[in-house]
N, C-alpha and C positions, 0 to 999 in steps of 0.2 A: 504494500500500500504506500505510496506516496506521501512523502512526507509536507508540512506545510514550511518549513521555516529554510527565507531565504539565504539568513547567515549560513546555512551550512555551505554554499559555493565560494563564500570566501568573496575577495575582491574590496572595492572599496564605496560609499555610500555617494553620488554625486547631487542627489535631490533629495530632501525629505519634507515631509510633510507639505505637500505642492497639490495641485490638479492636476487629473490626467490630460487637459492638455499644455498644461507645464511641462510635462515628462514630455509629449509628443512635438511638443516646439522644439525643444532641447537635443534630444533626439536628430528631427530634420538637419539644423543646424551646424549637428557636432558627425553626422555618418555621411556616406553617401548609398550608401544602401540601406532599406529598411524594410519590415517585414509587419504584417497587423498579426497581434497576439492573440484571442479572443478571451475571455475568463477560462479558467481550469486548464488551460494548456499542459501537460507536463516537460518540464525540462530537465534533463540529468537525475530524476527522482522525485522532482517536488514539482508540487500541483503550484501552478502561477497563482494566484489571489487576485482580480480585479475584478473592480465594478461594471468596468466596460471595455470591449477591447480596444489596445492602447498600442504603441507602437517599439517594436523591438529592433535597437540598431547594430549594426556591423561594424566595426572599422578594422578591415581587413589588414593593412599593413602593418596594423598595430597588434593584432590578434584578440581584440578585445569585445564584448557584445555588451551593450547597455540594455537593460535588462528592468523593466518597470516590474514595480510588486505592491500589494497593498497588504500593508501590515494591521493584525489585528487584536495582538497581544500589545507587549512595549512599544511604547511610541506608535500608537496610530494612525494611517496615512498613506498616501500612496509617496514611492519611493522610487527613485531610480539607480541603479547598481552598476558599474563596472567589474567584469570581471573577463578575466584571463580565459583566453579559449582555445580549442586546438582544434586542428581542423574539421574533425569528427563533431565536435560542437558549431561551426559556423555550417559544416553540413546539412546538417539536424535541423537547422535553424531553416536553410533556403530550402529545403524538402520538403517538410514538413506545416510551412506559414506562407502565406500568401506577398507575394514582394508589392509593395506600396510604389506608385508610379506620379511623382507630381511633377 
């Protein structure tokens, strides 16, 4: 069963406590690729948390994927994550999620 907590990936926090489209402006801005996430996605083991699907980004050179979450335990709030990925993760991501075209 999937767990809910996104500390367990590790990484670092870059938004807290924002709106989803806080997270999805930020997002645009800081990838050039991006993917819509919808509520309950699972990634690496754990069920995503949102209220509404929100936007998952890429920056490939950097190996890294921004990663929205909405926390419901400590500090409440939608949140956006950095973390470290390999390419089996950025795979997972373009396979699996719908690529976002503006």
């Amino acid at each position: 069963m999937p767990s809910c907590c996104v500390n367990n990936l590790g990484g670092k926090v870059l938004l807290m406590g924002v709106t989803p489209k806080e997270v999805n402006d930020y997002v645009r801005k800081h990838c050039k690729e991006y993917y819509e996430m919808p509520p309950g996605f699972v990634f690496k083991g754990i069920r995503m948390l949102l209220a509404s699907p929100m936007l998952v980004g890429i920056q490939n050179k950097k190996k890294k994927i921004l990663l929205p979450f909405t926390k419901r335990c400590a500090n409440p709030g939608t949140m956006l994550f950095e973390i470290a990925a390999k390419d089996d993760d950025l795979d997972f991501i373009r396979n699996n999620l719908v690529r976002v075209q503006e």
